[in-house]
KEBA-937645 format. One record per atom (N, C-alpha, C, O, CB): residue number from 1; atom name; x, z negated, y negated. Coordinates in steps of 0.02 Angstrom, whole numbers, always signed. Each point is the difference from the previous one (the first is absolute). Last residue first. Glycine has a CB too. Example, Ala and Ser with C-alpha at 12.3 -4.5 7.8 and 13.67 -1.06 7.14 Angstrom:
REM KEBA-937645
     n   atom       xx       zz       yy
     2      N     +642     -354     +112
     2     CA      +42       -3      -59
     2      C      -39      -37      -55
     2      O      +25       -8      -55
     2     CB      +34     +116      +87
     1      N      -44     -104     +254
     1     CA      -45       +0      -59
     1      C      +45       +0      -60
     1      O      +52      -33       +1
     1     CB     -147      -29      +58
This chain:
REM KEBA-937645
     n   atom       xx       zz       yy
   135      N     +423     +206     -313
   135     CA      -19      -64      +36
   135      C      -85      +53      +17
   135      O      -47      -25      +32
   135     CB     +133     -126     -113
   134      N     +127     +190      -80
   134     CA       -7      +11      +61
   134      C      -29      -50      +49
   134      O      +32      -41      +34
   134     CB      +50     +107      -67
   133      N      -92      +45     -228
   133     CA      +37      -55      +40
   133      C      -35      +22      +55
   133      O      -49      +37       +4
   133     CB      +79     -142      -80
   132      N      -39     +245      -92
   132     CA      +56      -40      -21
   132      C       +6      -34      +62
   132      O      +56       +0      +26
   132     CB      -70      -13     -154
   131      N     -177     +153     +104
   131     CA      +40      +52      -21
   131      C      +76      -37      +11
   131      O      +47      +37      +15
   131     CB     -144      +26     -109
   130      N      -94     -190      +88
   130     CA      -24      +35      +51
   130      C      +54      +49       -2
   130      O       +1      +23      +57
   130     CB     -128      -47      -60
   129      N     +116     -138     -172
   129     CA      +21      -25      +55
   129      C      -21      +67      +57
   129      O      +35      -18      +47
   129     CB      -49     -127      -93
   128      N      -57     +240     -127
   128     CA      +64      -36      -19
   128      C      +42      -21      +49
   128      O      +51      +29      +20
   128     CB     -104      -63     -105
   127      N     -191      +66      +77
   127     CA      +36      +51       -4
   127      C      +71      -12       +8
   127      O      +19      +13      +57
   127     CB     -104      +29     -120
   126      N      -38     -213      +14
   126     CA      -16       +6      +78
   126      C      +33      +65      +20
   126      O      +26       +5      +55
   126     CB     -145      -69      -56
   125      N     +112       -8     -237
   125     CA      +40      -38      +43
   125      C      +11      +19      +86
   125      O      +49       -4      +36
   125     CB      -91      -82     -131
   124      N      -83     +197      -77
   124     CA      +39      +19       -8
   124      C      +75      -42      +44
   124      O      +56      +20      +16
   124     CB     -144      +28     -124
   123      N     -164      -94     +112
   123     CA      +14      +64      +43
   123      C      +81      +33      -21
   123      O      +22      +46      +35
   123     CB     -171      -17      -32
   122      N      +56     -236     -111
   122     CA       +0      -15      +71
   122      C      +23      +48      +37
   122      O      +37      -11      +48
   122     CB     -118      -53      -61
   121      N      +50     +100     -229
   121     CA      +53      -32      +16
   121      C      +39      -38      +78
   121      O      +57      -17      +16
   121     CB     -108      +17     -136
   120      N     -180     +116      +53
   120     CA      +78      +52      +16
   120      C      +64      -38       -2
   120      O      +49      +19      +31
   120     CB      -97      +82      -93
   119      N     -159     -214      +58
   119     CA       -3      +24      +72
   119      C      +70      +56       -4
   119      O      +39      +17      +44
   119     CB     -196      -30      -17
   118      N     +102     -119     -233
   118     CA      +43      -41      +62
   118      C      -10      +40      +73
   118      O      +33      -18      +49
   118     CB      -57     -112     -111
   117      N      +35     +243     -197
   117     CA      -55      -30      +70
   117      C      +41      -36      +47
   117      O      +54      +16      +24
   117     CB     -135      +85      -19
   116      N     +140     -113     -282
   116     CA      +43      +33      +56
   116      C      -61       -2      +67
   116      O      -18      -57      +12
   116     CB     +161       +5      -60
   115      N     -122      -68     -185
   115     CA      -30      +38      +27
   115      C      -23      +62      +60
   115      O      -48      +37      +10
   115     CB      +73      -97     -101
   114      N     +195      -21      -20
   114     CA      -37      -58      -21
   114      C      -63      +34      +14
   114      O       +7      +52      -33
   114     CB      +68     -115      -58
   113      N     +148     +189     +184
   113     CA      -22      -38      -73
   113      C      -76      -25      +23
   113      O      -27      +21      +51
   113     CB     +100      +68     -154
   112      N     +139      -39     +272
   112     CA      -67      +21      -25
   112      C      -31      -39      -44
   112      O      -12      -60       +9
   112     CB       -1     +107      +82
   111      N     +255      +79      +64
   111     CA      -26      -79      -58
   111      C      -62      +15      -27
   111      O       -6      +56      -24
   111     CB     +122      -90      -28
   110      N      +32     +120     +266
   110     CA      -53      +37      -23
   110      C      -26      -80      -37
   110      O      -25      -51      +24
   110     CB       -2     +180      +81
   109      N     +263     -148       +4
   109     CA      -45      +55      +10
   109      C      -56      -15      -65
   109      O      +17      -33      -49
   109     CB       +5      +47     +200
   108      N     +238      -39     -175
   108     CA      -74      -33       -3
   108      C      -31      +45      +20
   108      O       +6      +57      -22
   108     CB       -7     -127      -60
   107      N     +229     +116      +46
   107     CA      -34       -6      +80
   107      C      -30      -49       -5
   107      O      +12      -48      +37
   107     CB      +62      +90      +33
   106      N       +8      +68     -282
   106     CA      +56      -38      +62
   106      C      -17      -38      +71
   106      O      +34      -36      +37
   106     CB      +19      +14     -143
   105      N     -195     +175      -31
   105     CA      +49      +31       +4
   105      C      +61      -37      +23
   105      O      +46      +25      +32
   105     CB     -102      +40     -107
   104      N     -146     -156      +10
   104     CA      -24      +24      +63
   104      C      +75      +62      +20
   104      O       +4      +26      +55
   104     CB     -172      -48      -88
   103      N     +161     -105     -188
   103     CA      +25      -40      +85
   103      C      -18      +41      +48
   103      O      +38       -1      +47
   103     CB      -59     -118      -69
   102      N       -3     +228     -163
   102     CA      +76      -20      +12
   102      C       +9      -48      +37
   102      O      +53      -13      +29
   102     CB      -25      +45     -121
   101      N     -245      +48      +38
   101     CA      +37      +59      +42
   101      C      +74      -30       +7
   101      O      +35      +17      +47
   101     CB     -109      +95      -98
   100      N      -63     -255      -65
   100     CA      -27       -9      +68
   100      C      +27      +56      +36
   100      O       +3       -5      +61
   100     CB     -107      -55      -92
    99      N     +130      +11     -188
    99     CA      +58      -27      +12
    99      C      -21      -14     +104
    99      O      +29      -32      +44
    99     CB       +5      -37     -213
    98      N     -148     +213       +5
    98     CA      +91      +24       +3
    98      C      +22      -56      +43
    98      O      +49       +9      +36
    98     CB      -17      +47     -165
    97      N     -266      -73      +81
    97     CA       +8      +32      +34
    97      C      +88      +10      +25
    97      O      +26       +0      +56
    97     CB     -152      +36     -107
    96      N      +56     -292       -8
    96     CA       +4      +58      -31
    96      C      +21      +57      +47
    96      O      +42       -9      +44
    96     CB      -19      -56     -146
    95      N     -166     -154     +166
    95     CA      +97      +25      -10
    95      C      -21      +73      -15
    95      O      -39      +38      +29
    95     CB     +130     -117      +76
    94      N     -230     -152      -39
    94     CA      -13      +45      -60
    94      C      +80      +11      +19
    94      O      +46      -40       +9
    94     CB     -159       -5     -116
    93      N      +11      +21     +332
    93     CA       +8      -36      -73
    93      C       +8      +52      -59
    93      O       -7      +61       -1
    93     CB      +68     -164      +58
    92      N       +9     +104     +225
    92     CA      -24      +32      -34
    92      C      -13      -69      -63
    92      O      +30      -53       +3
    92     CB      -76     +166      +98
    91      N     +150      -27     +158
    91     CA      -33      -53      -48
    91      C      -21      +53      -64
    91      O       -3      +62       -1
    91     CB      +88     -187      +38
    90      N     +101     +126     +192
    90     CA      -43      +64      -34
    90      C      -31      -75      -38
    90      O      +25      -55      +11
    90     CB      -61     +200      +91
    89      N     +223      -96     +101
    89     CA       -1      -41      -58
    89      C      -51      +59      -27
    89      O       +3      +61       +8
    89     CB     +129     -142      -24
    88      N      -98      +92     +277
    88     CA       -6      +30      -69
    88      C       +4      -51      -37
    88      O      -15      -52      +30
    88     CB      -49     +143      -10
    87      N     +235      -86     +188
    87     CA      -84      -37      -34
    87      C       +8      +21      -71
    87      O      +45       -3      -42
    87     CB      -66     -122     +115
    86      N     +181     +197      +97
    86     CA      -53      +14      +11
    86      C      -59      -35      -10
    86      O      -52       -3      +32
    86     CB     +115      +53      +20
    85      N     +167      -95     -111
    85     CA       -3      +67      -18
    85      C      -95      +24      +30
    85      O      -34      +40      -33
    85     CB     +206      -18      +51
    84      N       -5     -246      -34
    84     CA      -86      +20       +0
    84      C       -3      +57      -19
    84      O      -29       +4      -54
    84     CB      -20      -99      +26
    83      N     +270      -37      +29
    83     CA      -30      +54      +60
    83      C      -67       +9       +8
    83      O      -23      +17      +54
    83     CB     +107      -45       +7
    82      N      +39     -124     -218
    82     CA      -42      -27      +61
    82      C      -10      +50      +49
    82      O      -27      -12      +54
    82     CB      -33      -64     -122
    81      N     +147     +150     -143
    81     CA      +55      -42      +12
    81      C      -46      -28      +82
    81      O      +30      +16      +51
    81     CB      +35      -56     -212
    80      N     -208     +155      +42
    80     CA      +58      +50      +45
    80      C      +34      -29       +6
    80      O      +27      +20      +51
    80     CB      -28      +68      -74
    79      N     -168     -225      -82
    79     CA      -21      +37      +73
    79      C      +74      +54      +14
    79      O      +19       +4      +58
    79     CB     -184       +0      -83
    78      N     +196      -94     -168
    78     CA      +17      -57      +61
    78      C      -35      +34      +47
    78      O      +32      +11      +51
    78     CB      -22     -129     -104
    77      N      -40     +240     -130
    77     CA      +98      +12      +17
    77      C       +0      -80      +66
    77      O      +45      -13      +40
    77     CB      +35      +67     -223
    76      N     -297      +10      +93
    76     CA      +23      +67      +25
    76      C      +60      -29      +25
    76      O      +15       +6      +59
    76     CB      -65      +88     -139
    75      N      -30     -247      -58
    75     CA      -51      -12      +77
    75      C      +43      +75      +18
    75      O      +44      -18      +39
    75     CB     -209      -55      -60
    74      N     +236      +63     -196
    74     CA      +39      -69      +45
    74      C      -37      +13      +43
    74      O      +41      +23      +40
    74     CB       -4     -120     -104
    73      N     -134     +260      -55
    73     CA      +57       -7      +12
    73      C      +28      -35      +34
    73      O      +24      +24      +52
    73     CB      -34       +8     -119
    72      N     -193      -61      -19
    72     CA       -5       +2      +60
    72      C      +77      +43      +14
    72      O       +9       +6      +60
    72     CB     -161      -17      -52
    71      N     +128     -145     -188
    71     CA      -14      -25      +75
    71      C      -15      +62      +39
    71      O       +6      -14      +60
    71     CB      -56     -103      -93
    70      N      +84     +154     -189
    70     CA      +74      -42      +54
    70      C       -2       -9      +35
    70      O      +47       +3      +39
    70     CB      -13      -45      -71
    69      N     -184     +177      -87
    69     CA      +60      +23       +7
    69      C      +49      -50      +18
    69      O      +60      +11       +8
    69     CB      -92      +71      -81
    68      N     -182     -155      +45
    68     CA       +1      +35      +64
    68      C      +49      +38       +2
    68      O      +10      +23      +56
    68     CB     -112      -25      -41
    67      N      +19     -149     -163
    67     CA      +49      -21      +23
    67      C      +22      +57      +35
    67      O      +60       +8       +6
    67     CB      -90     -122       -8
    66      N     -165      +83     -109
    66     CA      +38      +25      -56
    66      C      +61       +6      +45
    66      O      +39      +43      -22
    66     CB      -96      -97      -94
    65      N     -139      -55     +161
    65     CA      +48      -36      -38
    65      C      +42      +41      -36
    65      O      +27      -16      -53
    65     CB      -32      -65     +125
    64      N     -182     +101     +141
    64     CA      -18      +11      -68
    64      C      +49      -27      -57
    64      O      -35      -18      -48
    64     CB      -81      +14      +97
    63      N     +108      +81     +212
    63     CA      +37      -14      -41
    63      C      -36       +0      -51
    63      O      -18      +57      -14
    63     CB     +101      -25      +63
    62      N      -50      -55     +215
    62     CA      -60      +22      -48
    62      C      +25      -24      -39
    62      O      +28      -54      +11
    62     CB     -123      +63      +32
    61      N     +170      +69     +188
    61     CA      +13      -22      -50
    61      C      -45      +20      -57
    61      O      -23      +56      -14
    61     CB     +126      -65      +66
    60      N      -86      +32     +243
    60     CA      -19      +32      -71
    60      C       +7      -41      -42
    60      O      -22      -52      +23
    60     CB      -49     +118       +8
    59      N     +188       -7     +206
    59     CA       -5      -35      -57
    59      C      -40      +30      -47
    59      O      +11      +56      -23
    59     CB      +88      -97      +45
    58      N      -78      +84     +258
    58     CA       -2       +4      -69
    58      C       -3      -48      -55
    58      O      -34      -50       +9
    58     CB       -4     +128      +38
    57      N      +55      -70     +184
    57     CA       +0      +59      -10
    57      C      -18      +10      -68
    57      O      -25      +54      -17
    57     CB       +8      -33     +130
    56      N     +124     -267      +27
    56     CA      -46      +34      -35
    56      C      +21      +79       +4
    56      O      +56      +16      +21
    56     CB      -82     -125      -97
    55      N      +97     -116     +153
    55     CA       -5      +74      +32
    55      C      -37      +26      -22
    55      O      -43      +21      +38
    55     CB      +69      -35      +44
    54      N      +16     -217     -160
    54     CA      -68      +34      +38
    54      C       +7      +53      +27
    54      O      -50      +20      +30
    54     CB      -11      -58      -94
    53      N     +259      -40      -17
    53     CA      -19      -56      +29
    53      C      -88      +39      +44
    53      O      -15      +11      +58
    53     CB      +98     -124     -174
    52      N      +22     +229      -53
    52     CA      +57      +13      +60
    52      C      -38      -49      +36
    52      O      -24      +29      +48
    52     CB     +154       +4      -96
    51      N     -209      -52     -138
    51     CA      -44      +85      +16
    51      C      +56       +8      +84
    51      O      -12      +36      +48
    51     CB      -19      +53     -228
    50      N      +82     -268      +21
    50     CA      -70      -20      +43
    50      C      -32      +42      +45
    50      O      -41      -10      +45
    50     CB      +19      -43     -132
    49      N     +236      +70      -55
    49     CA       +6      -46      +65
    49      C      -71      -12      +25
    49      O       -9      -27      +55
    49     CB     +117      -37      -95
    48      N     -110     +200     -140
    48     CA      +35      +47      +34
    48      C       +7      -34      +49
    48      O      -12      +29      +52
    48     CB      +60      +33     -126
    47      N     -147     -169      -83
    47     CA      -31      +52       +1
    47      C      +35      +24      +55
    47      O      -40       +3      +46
    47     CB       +2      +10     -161
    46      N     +147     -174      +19
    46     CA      -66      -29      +35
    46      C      -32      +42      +34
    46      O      -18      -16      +56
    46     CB       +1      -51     -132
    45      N     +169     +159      -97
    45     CA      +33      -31      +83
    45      C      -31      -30      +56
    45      O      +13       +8      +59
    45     CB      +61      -30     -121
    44      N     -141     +102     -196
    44     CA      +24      +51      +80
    44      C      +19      -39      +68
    44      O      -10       +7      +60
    44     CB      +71      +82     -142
    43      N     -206     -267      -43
    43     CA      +58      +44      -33
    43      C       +6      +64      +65
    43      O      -18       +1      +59
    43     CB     +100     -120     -136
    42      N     -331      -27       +9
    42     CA      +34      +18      +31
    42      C      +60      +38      -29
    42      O      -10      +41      -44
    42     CB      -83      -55     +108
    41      N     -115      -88     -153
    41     CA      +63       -5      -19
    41      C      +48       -4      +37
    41      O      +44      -41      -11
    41     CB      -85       +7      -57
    40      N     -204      +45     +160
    40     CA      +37       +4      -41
    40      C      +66      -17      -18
    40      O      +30      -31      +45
    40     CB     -120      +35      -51
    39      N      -26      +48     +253
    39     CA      -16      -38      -93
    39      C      +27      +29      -21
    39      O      +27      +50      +23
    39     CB      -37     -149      -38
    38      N       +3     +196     +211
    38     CA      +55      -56       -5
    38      C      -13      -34      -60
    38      O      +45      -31      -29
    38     CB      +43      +91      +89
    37      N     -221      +71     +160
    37     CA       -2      +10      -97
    37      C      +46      -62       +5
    37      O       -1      -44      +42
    37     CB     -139      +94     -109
    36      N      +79     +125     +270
    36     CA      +25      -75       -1
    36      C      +18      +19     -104
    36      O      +22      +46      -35
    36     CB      +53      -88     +216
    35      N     -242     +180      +38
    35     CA      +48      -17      -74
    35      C      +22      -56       +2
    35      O      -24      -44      +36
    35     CB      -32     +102     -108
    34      N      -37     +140     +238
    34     CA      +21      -71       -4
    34      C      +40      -11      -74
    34      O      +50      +26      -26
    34     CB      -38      -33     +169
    33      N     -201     +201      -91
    33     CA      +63      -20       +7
    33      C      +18      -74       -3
    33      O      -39      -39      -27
    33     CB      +53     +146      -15
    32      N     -215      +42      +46
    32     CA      +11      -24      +58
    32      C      +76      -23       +9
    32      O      +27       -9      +54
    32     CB     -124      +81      -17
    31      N      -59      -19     -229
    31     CA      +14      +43      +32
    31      C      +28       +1      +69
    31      O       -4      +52      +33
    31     CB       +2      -29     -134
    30      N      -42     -200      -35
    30     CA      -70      +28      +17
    30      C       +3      +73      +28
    30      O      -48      +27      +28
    30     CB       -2     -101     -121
    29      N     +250      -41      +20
    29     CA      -24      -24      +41
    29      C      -69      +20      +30
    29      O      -12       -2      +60
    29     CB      +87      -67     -108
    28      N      +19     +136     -150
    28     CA      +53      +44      +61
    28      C      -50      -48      +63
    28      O      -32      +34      +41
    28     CB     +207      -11     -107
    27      N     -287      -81     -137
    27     CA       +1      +56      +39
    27      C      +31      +30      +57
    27      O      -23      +32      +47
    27     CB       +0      -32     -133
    26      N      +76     -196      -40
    26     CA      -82      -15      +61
    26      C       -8      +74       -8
    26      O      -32      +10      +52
    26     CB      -53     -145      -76
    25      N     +272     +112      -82
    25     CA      +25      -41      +54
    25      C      -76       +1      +45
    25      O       -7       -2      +62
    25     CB     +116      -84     -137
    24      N      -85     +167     -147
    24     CA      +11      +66      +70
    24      C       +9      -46      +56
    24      O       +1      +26      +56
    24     CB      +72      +83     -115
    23      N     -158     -240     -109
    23     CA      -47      +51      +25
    23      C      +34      +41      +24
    23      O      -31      +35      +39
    23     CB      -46      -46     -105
    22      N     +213     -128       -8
    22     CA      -46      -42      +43
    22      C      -68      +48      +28
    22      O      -30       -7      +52
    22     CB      +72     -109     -130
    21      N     +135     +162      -94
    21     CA      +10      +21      +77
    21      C      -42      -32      +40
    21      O       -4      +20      +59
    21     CB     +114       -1      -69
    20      N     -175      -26     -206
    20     CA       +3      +68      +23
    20      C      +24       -9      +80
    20      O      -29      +20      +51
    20     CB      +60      +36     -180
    19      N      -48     -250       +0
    19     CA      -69      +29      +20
    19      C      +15      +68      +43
    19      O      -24      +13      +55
    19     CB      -40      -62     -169
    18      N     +250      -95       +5
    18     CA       +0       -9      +63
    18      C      -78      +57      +27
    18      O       +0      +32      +53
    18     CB      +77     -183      -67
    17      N     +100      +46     -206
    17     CA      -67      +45      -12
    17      C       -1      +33     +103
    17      O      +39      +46      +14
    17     CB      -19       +9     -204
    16      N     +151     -171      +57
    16     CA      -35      -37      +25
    16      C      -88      +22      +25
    16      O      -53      -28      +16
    16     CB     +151      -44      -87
    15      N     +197     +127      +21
    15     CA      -84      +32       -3
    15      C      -40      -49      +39
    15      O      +12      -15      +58
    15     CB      +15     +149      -57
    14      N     +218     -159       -6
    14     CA      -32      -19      -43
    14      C      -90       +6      -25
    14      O      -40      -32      -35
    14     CB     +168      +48      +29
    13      N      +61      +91     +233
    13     CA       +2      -27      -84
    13      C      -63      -35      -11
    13      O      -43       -2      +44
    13     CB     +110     +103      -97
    12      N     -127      +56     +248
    12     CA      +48      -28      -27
    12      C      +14       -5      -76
    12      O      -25      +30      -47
    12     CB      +55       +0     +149
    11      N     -229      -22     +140
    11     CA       +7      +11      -78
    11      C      +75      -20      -34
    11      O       +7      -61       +0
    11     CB     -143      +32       -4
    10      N      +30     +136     +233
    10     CA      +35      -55      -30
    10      C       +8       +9      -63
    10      O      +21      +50      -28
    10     CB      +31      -72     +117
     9      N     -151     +109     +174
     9     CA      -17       -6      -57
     9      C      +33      -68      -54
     9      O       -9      -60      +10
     9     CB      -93     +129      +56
     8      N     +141      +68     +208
     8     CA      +16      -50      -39
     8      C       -1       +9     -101
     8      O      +47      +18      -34
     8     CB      +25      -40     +169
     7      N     -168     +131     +138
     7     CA      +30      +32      -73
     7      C       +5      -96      -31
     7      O      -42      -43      +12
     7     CB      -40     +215      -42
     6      N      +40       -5     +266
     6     CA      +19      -94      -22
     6      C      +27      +33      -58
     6      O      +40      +46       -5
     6     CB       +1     -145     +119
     5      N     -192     +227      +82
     5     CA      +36       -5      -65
     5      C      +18      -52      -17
     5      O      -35      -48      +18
     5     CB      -10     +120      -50
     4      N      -33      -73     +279
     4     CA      -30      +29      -78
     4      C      +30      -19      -29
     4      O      +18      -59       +6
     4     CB     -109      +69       -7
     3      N     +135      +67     +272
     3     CA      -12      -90      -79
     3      C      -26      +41      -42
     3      O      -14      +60       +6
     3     CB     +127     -156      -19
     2      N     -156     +207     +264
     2     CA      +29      +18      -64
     2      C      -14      -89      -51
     2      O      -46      -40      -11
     2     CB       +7     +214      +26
     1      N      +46     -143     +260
     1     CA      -42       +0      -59
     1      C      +44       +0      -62
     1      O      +50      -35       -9
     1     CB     -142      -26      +71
């Protein structure tokens, strides 16, 4: 029997603003994925030792701070320092168009602004892992 998806939902830095992922967190799940949500004021590192710890297939990161040119940089360079070459990093928040082609250009997958359907954000994950990992 096939597992189901394990995506690990996390808010990093300072943002205290939690609603959004909390609703992809009861969607991915209503879609049939396993989530594990880490609160708030989670650092990259938390992020990256938790996603190794759960065996996770994905990270999504939710950003409303402004931050997201550091953090999801640092989460990219410890998942490859960790050998996570085959877990998508993806999230979403307020981040500017330019600055969402220049992460998705250092190997952020697919970042989605503030209104986003949670069934495509579900079908873009399931796509993803289905193409990446081997299970």
């Amino acid at each position: 029997m096939k597992r189901p998806i394990r995506v690990l939902i996390a808010k990093v830095g300072l943002d205290g603003h939690d609603r959004g992922a909390k609703v992809i967190a009861s969607s991915l799940r209503d879609e049939g994925m396993e989530v594990i949500y880490t609160g708030l004021r989670q650092t990259p590192e938390m992020v990256v030792n938790a996603a190794l710890q759960e065996d996770v297939d994905a990270i999504g990161v939710s950003i409303l701070s402004g931050a997201h040119n550091t953090v999801f940089p640092k989460i990219l360079a410890l998942m490859k320092e960790k050998g996570m070459d085959d877990v998508l990093l993806t999230g979403g928040g307020i981040i500017p168009n330019e600055d969402v082609e220049q992460l998705e250009a250092m190997g952020a997958g697919k970042l989605f602004p503030p209104g986003t359907n949670t069934a495509d954000i579900a079908a873009y994950i399931t796509e993803w892992v289905s193409k990446h990992r081997n299970f």
